[in-house]
C-alpha positions in Angstrom: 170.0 115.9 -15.9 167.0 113.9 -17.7 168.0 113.2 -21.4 165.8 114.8 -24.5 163.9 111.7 -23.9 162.8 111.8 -20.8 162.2 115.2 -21.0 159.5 115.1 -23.8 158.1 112.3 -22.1 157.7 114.7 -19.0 156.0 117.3 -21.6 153.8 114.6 -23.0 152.9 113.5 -19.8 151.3 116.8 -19.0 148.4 116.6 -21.2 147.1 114.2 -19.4 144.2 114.8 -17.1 145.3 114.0 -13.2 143.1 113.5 -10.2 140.9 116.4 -9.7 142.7 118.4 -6.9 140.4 118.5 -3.8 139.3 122.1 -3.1 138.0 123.7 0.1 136.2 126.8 0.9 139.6 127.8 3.0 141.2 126.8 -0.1 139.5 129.1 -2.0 139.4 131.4 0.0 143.5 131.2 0.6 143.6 131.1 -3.4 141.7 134.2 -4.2 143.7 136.2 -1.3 146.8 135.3 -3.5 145.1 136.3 -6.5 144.4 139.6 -5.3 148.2 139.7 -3.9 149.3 139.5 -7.2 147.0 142.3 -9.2 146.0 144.5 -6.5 148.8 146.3 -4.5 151.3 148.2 -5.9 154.2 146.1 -5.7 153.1 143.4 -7.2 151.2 144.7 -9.6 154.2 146.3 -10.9 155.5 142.4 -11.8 152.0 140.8 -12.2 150.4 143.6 -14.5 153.5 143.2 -17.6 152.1 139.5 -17.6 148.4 140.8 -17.7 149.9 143.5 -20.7 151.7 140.5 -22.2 148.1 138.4 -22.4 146.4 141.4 -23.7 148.8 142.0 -26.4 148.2 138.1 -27.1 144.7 138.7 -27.5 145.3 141.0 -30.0 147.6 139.3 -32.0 145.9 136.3 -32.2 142.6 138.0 -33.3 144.9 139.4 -35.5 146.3 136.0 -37.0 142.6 134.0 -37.3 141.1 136.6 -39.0 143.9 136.9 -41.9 145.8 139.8 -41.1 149.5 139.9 -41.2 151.1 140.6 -37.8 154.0 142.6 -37.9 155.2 142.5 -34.1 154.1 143.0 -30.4 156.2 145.3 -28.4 155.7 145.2 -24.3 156.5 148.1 -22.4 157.6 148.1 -18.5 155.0 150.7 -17.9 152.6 147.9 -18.6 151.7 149.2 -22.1 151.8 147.4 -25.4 151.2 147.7 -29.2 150.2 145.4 -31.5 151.4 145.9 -35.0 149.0 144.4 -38.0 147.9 145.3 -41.5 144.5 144.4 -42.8 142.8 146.3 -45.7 139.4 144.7 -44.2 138.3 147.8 -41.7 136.1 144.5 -40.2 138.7 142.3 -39.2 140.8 145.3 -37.8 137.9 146.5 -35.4 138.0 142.2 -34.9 141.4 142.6 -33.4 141.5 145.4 -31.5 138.8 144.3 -29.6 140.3 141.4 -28.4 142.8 142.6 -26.0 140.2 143.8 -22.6 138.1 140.4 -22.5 141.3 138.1 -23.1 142.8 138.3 -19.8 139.2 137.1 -18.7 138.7 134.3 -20.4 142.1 132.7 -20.3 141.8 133.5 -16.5 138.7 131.6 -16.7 140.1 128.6 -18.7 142.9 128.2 -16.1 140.5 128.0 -13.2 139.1 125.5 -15.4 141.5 123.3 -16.2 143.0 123.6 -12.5 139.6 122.3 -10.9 139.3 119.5 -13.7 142.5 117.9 -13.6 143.8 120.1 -16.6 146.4 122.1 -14.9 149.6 120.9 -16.0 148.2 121.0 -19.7 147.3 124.7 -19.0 150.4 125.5 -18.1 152.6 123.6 -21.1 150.4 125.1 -23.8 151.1 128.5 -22.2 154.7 127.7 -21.9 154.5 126.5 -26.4 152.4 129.9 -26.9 154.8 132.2 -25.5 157.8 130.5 -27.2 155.8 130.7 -30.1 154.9 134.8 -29.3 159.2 135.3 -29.0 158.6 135.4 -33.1 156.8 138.3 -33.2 158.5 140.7 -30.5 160.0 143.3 -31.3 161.6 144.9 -28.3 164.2 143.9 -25.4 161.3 144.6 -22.9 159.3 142.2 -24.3 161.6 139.3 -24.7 162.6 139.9 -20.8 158.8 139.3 -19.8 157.9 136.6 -22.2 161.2 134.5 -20.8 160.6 134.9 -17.3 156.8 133.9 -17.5 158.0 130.8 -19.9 160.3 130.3 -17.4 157.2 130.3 -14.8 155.6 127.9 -17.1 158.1 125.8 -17.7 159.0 125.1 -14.1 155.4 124.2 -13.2 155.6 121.8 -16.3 158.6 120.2 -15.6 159.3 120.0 -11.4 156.1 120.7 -10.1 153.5 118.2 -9.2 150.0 117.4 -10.7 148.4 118.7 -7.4 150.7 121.9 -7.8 150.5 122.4 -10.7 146.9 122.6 -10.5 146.6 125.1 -7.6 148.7 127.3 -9.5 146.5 127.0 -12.2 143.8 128.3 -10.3 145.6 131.2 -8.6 146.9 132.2 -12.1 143.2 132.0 -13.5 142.2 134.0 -10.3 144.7 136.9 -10.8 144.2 137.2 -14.5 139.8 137.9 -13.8 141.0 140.0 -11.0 143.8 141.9 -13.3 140.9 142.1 -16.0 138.4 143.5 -13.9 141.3 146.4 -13.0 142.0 146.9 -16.3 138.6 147.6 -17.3 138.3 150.0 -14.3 141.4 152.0 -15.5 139.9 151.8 -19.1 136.6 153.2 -17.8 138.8 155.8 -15.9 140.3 157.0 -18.9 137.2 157.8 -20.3 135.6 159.6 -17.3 138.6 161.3 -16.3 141.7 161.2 -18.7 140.1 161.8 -21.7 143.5 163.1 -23.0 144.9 159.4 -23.2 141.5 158.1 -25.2 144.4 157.7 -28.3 145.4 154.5 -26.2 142.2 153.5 -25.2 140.9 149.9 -27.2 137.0 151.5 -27.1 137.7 154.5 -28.5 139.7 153.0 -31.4 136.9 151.0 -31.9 134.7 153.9 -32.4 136.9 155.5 -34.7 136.6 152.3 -36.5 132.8 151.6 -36.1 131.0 154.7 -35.2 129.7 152.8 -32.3 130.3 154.9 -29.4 133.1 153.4 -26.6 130.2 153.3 -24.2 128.7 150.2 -25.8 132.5 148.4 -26.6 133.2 149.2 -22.5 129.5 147.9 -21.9 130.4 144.9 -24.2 133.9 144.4 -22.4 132.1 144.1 -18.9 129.9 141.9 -19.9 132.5 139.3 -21.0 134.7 139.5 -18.0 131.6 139.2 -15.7 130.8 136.1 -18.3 134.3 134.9 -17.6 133.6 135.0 -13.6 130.6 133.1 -13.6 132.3 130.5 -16.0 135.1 130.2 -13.6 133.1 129.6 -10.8 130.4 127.1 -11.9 132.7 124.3 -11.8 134.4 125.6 -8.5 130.9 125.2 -7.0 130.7 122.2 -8.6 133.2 120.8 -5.9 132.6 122.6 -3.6 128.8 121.5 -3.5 129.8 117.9 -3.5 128.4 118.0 -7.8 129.9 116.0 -10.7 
């Protein structure tokens, strides 16, 4: 077993930027088919989507905390729903955090692509692991504790015993699954609004009409435009390498 030492020195170690992994269209290819394996069927989307809740909740919360609010607690639900507990007497910085739960699964998908094509993907992965010990404060519910341990556990083996190179394909698969999770989220959110309008008391849009007057058309409008954003950011530097580019 590696002493406290050379443990940290391990964790250090992973902020540094490795060799950029060498990525193929078959690669790619392979990478996005285990994407969608994770966040489109069933089965695994029964696992995968409680980390995609658990990210959105995140969002949330840390809108939440930057804009001055007081975060009472997060609770994670195995039906892959969530609540995010704060108080604000600004109705402003409220509407600021409930909007942040849809795009956030996005963009963090799009940073991990990121940092998995640029070397980066064992930093991803150890500031995930230092945010979601840091998230254990603020849960409130068994449920929650059980998902946030197993994906630090995730994180922390990809820190810790996995490779640079592994470490950095994982990255990108991660990344992958999250834009593709976002991009089903939104579709159930949409859904919900066309069809289920008897569950629009859950729905982040129509809170943020309650809260703005601006109709959920334009929040759901806004919401698709970030995750497409979020895409094209995660495949500009893909192409990048792929093209043979700096």
């Amino acid at each position: 077993m590696d002493s406290p030492l050379g443990v940290w020195n391990t964790f250090t170690a992973a902020f540094s930027q490795a060799a950029v992994p060498n990525v193929t269209w078959l690669e790619l290819l392979l990478s996005l088919a285990a994407a969608t394996a994770l966040s489109v069927p069933r089965r695994s989307w029964r696992y995968f989507g409680l980390l995609a809740t658990a990210v959105h909740e995140l969002g949330h919360a840390f809108a939440a905390v930057t804009s001055g609010q007081r975060l009472s607690g997060i609770r994670l639900r195995l039906d892959h729903s969530g609540t995010t507990t704060t108080y604000s007497r600004s109705r402003l910085a409220a509407a600021w955090s409930c909007f942040w739960g849809y795009p956030v699964p996005a963009l963090v998908g799009a940073a991990f692509v990121w940092c998995g094509v640029t070397g980066w993907g064992a930093a991803a992965t150890a500031v995930s692991m230092v945010l979601l010990a840091v998230s254990l404060l603020f849960l409130r519910n068994l449920a929650g504790f059980l998902i946030t341990i197993a994906a630090m556990a995730g994180a922390g083996g990809l820190t810790f015993l996995a490779t640079a190179s592994v470490a950095a394909h994982a990255a990108v698969i991660f990344g992958v699954a999250l834009l593709v999770a976002a991009v089903r989220d939104l579709a159930k959110l949409t859904h919900v609004h066309l069809r289920r309008r008897d569950r629009l008391g859950s729905s982040d849009a129509y809170l943020l009409y309650r809260a703005t007057s601006v109709p959920s058309v334009v929040w759901i409008a806004i919401f698709s435009v970030i995750v497409a954003g979020s895409w094209l950011a995660a495949w500009l530097p893909v192409s990048r390498i792929l093209l043979g580019g700096t």
